[in-house]
LUMKEDREN-989979 format. One line per field, with one value per atom (N, C-alpha, C): residue number from 1; atom name; x, z, y. Coordinates in nm, 4 decimals, decimal comma. Atoms other than C-alpha are relative to their C-alpha. Layout:
i <- (NUM|...) .
at <- (CA|...) .
east <- (X|...) .
up <- (Z|...) .
north <- (Y|...) .
***
This chain:
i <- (1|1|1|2|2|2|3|3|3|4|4|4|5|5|5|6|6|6|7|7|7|8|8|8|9|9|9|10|10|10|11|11|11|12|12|12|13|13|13|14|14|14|15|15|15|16|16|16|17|17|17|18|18|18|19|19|19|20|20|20|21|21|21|22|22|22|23|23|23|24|24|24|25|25|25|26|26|26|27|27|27|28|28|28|29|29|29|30|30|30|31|31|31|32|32|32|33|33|33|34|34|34|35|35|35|36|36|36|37|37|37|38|38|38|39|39|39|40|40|40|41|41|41|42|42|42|43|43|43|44|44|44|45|45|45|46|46|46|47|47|47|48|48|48|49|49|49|50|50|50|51|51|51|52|52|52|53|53|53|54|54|54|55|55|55|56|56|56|57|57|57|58|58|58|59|59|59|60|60|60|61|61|61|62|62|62|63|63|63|64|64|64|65|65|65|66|66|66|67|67|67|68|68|68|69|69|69|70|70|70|71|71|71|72|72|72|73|73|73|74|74|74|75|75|75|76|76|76|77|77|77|78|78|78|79|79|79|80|80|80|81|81|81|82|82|82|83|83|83|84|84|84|85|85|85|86|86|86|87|87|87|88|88|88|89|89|89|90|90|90|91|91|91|92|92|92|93|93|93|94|94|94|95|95|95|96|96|96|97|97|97|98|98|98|99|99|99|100|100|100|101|101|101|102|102|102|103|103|103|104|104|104|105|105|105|106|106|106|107|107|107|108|108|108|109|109|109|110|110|110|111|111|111|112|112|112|113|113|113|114|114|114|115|115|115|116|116|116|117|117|117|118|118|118|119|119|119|120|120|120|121|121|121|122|122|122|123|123|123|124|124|124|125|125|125|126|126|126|127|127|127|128|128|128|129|129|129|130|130|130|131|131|131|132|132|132|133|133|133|134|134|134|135|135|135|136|136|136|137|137|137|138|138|138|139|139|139|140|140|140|141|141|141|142|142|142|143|143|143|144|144|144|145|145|145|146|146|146|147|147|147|148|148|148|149|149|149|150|150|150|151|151|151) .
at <- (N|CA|C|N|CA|C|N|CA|C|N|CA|C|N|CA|C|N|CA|C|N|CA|C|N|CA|C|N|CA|C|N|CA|C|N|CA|C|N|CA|C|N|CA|C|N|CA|C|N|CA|C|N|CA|C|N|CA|C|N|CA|C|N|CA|C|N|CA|C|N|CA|C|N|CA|C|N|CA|C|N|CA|C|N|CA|C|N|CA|C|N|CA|C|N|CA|C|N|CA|C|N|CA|C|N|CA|C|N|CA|C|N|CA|C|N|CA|C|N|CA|C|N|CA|C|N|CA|C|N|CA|C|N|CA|C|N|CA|C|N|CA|C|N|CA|C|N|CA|C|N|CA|C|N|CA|C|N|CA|C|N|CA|C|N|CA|C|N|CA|C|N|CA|C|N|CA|C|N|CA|C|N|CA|C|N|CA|C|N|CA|C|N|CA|C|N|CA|C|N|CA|C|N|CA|C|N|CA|C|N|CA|C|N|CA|C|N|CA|C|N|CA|C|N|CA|C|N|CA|C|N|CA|C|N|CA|C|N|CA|C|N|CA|C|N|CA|C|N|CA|C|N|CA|C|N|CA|C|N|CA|C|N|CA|C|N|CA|C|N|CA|C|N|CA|C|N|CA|C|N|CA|C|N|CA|C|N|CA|C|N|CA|C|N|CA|C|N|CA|C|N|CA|C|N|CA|C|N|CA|C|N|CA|C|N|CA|C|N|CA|C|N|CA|C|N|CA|C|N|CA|C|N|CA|C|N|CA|C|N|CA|C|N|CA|C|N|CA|C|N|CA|C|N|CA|C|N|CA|C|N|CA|C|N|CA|C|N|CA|C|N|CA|C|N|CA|C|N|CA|C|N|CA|C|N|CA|C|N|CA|C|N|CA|C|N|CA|C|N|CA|C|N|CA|C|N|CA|C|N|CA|C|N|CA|C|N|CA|C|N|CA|C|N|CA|C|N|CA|C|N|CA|C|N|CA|C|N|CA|C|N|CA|C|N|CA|C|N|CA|C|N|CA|C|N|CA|C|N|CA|C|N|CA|C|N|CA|C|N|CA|C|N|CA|C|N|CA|C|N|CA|C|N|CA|C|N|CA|C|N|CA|C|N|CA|C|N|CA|C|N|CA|C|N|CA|C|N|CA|C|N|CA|C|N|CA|C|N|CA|C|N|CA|C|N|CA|C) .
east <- (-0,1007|9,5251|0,1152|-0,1045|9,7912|0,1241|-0,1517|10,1866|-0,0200|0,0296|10,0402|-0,0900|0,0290|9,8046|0,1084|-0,0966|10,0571|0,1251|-0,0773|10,3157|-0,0382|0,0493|10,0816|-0,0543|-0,0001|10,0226|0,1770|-0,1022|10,3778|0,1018|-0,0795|10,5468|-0,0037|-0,0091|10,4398|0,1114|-0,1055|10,6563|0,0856|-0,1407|10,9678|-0,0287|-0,0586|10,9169|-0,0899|0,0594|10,6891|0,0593|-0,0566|10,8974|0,1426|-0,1092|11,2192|-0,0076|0,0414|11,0786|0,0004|0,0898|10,9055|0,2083|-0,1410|11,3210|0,0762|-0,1288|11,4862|-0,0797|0,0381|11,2465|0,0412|-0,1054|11,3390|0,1678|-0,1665|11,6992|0,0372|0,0116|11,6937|-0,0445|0,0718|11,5141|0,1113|-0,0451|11,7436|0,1750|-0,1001|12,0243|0,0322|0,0461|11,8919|-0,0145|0,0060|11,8460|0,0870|-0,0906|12,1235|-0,0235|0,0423|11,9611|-0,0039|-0,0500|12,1233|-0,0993|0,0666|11,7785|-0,1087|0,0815|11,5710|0,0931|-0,0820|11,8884|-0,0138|0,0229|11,8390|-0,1259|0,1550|11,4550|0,0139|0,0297|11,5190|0,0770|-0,0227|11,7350|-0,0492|0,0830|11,4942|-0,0761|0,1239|11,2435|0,0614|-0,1039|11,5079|-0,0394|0,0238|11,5226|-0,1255|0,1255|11,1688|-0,0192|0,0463|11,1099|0,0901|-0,0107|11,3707|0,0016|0,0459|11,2421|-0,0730|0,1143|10,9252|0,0367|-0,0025|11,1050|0,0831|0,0020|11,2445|-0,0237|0,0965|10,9226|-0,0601|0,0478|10,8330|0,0488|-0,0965|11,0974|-0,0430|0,0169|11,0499|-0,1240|0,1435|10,6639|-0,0080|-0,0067|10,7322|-0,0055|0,0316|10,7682|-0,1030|0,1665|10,4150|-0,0414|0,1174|10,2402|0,0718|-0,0030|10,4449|-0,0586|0,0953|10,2797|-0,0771|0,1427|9,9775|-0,0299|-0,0002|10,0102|0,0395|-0,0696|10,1818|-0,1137|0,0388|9,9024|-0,1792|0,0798|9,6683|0,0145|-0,0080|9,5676|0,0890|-0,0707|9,7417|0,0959|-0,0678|9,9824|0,1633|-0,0863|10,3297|0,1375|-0,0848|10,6179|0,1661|-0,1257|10,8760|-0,0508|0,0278|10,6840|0,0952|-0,0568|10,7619|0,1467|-0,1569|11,1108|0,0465|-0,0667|11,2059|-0,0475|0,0378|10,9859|0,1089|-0,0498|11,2061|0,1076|-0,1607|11,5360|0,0062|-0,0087|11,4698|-0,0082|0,0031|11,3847|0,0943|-0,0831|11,6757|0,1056|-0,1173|11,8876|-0,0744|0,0475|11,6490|0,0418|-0,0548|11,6690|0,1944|-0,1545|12,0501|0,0532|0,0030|12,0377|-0,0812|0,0072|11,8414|0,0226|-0,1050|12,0575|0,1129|-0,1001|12,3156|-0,0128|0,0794|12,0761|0,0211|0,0273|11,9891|0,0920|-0,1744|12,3446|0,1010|-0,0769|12,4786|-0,0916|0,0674|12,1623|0,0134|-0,0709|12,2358|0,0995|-0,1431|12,5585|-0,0041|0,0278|12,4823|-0,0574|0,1027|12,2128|0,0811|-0,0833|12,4400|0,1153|-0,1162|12,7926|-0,0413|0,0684|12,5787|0,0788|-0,0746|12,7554|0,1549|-0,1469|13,0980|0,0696|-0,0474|13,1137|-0,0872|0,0936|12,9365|0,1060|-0,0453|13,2259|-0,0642|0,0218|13,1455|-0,1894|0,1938|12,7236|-0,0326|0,0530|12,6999|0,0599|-0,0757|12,9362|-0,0663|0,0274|12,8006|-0,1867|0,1455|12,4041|-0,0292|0,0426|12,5058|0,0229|-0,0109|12,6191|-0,1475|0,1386|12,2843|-0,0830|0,1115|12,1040|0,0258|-0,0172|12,2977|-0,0629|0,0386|12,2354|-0,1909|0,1131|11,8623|-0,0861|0,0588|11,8306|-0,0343|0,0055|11,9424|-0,0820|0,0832|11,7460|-0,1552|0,1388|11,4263|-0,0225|-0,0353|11,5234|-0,0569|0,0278|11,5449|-0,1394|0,1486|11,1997|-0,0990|0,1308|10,9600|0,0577|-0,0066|11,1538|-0,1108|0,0635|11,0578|-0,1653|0,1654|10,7078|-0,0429|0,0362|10,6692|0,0160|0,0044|10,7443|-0,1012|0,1156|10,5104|-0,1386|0,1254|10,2642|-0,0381|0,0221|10,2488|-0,0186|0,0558|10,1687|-0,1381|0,1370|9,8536|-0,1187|0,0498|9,7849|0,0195|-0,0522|9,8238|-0,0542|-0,0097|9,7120|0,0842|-0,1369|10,0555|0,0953|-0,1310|10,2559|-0,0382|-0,0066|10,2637|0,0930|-0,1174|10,4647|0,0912|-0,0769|10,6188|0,1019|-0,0771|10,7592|0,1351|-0,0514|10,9104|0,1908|-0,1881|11,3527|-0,0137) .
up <- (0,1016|19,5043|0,0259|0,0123|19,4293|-0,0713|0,0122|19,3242|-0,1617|0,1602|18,9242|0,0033|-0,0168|19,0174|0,0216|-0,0122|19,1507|-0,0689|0,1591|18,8670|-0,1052|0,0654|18,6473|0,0317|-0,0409|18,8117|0,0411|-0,0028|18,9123|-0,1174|0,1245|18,5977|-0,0536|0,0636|18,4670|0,0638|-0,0824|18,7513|-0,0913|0,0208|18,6336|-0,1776|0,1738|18,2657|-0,0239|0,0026|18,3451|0,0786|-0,0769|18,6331|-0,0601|0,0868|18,4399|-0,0422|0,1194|18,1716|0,0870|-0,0481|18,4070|0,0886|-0,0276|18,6037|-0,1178|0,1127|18,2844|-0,0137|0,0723|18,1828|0,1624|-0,1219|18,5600|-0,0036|-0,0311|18,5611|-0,1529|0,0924|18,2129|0,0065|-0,0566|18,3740|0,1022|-0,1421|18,6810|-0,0354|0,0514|18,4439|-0,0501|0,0672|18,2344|0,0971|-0,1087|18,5269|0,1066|-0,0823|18,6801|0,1650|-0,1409|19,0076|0,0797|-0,0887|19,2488|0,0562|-0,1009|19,4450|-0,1195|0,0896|19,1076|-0,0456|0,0072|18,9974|0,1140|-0,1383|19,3685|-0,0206|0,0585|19,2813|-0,0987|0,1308|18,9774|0,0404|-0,0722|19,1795|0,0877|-0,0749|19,4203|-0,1105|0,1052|19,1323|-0,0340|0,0974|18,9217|0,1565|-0,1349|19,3046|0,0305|-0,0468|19,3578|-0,1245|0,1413|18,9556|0,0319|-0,0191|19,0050|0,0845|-0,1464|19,3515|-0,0757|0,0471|19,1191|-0,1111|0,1002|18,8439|0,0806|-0,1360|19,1361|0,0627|-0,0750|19,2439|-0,1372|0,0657|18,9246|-0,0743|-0,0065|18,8584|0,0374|-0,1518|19,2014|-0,0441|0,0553|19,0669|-0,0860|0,1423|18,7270|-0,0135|0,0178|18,7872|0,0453|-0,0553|18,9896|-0,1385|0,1227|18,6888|-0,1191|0,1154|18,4270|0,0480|-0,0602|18,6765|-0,0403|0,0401|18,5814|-0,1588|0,1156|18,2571|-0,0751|0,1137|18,1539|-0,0490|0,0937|18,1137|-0,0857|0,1287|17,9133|-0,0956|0,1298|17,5791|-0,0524|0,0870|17,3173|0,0277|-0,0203|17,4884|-0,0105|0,0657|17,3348|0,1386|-0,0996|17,5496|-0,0376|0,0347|17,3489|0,0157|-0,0370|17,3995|0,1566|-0,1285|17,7930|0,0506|-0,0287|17,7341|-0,0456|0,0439|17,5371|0,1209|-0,1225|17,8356|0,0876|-0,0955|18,0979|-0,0443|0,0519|17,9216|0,0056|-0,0025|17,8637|0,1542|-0,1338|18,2560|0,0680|-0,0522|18,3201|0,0021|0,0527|18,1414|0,0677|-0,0592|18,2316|0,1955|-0,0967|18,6106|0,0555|-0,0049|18,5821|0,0320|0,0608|18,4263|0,1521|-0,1167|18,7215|0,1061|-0,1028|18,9686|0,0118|0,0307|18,8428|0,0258|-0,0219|18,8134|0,1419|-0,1442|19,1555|0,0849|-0,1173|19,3495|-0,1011|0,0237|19,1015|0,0670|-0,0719|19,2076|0,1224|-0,1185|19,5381|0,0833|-0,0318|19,5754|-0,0044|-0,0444|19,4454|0,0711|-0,0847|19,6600|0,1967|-0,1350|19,9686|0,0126|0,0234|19,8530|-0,0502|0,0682|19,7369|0,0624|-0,0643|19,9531|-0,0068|-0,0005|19,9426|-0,2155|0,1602|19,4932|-0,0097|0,0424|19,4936|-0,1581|0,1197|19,1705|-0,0897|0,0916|19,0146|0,0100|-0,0834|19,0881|-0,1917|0,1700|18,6600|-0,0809|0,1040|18,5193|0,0799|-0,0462|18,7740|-0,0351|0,0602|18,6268|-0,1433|0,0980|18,3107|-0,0296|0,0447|18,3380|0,0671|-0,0537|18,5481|-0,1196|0,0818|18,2397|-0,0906|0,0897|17,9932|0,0544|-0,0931|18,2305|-0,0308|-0,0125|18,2829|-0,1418|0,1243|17,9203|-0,0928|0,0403|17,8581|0,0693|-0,0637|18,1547|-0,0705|0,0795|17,9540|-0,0773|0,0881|17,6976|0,0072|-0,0583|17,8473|0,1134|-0,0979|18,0701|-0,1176|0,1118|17,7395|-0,0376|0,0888|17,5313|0,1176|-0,1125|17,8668|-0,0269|-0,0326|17,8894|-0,1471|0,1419|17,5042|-0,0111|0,0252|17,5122|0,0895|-0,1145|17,8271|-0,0340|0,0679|17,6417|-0,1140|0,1061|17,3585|0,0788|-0,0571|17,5950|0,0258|0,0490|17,6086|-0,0668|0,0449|17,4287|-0,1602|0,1471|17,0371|-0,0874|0,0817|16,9382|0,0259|-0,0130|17,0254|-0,1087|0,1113|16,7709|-0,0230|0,0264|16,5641|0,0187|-0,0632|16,7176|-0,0892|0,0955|16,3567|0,0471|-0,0843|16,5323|0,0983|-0,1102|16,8074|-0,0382|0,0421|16,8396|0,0275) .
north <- (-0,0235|20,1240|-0,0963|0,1138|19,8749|0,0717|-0,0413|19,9187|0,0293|0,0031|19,8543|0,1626|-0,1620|20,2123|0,1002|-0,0935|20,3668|0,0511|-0,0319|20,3125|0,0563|-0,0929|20,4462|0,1021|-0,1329|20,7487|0,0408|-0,0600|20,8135|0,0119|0,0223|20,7579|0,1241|-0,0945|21,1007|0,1347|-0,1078|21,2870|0,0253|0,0124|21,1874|0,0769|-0,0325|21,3171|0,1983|-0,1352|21,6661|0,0641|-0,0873|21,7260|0,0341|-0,0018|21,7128|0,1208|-0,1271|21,9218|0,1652|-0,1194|22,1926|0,0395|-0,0274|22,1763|0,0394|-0,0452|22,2703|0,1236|-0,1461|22,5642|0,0999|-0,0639|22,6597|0,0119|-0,0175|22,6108|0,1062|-0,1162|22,7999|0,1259|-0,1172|23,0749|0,0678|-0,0692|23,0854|0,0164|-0,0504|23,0956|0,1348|-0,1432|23,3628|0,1122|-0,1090|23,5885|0,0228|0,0280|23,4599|0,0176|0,0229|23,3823|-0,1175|0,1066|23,1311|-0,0592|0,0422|23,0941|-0,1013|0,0707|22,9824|-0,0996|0,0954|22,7768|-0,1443|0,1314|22,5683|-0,0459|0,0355|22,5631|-0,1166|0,0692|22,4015|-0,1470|0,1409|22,1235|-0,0412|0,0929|22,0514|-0,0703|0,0582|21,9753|-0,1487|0,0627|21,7863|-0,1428|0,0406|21,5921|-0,0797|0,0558|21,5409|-0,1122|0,0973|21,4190|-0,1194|0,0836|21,1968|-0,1536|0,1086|21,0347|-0,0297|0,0472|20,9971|-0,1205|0,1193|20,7841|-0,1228|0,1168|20,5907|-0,1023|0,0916|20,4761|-0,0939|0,0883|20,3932|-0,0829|0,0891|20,1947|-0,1313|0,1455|19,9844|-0,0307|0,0344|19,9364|-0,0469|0,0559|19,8691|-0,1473|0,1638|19,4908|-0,0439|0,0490|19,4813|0,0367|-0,0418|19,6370|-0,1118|0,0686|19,4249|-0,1634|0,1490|19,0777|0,0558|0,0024|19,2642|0,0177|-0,0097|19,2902|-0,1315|0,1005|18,9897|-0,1083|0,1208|18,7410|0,0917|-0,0054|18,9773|-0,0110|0,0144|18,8792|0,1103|-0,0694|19,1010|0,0939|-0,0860|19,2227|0,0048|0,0473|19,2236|0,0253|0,0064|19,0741|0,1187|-0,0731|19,2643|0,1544|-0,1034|19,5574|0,0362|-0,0100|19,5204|0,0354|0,0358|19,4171|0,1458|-0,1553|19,7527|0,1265|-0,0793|19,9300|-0,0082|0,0104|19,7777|0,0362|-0,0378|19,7691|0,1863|-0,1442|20,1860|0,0721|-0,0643|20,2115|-0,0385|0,0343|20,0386|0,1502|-0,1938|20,3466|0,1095|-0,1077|20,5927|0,0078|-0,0586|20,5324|-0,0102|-0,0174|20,5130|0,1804|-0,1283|20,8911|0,1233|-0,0737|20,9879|-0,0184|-0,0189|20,8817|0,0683|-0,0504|21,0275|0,1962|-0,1441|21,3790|0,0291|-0,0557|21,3648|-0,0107|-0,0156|21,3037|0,1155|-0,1517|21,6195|0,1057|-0,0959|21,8034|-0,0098|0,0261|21,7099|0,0523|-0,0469|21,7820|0,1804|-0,2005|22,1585|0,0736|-0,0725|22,2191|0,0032|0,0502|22,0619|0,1286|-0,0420|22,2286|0,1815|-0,0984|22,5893|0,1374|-0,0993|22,8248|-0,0380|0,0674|22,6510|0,0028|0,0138|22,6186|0,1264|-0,1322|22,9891|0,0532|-0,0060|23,0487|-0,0865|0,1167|22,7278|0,0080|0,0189|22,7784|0,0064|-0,0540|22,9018|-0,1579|0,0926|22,5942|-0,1188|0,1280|22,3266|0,0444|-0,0032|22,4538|-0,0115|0,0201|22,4392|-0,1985|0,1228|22,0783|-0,0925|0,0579|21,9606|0,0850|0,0250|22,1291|-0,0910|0,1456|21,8743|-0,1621|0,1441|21,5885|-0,0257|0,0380|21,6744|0,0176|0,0577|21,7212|-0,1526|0,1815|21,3552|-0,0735|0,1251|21,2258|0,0569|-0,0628|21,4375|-0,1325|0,0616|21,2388|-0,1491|0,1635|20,9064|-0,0038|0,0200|20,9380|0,0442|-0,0439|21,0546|-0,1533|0,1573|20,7571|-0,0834|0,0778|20,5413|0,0022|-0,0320|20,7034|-0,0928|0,0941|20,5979|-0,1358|0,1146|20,2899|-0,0916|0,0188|20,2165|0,0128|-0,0322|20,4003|-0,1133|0,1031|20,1548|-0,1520|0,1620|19,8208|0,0251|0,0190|19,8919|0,1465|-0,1266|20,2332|-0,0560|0,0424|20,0982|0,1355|-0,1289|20,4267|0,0830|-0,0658|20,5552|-0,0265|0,0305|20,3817|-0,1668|0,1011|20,0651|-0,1012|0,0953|19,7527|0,0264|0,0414|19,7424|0,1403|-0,1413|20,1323|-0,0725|0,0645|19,9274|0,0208|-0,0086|20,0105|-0,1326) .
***
């Protein structure tokens, strides 16, 4: 397995683990339970170590990609440009999740207002890792969407 395998297998972390951390942190809101709230920032944590890696990989797989036939360079460019933002979004995720999971006994008032702002956050990084995934998906999936689709 090479860094181009491994980008395409890790790439899905970052956008199922997201997801699967919000229906947790929505859960550990709803029940108002501090220990499923921390759950839901390790996840948040792990997904975003995963878009991380596939980040740092992303330029092996686009060398492997670049000199096949039909494969559209502006495709790539809107890929990269979106993983540029995306892993921005989850840096940002994972040093607030971080911080709450660190600071958890010390902000025990603030534990409801600092979960609801890591669910805004990890809604936007949702956001920005599906766009990502989509646009990735379309370099060599063309039954995802038509270039003429392309932002």
């Amino acid at each position: 397995m090479d860094l181009t395998h491994l980008h395409l297998i890790i790439t899905h972390l970052p956008i199922f683990g997201i997801f699967l951390g919000i229906l947790l942190l929505i859960y550990g809101l709803y029940i108002n339970s501090s220990q499923t709230l921390f759950a839901s920032y390790l996840v948040f944590s792990v997904a975003c170590l995963g878009g991380l890696i596939a980040y740092v990989t992303g330029e092996s797989a686009e060398e492997t990609v670049e000199h096949i036939r039909g494969i559209s360079k502006s495709l790539v460019e809107s890929h990269e440009e979106s993983a540029e933002v995306s892993v921005i979004g989850f840096g940002i995720l994972w040093v607030v999740s971080f911080l709450a999971l660190f600071f958890k006994n010390k902000l025990v008032a603030f534990n409801r207002k600092i979960a609801v702002v890591i669910l805004v956050l990890s809604v936007i990084c949702f956001a920005l890792a599906a766009r990502t995934g989509y646009l990735g998906g379309q370099i060599r999936h063309t039954e995802v969407g038509s270039p003429n689709l392309v932002p």
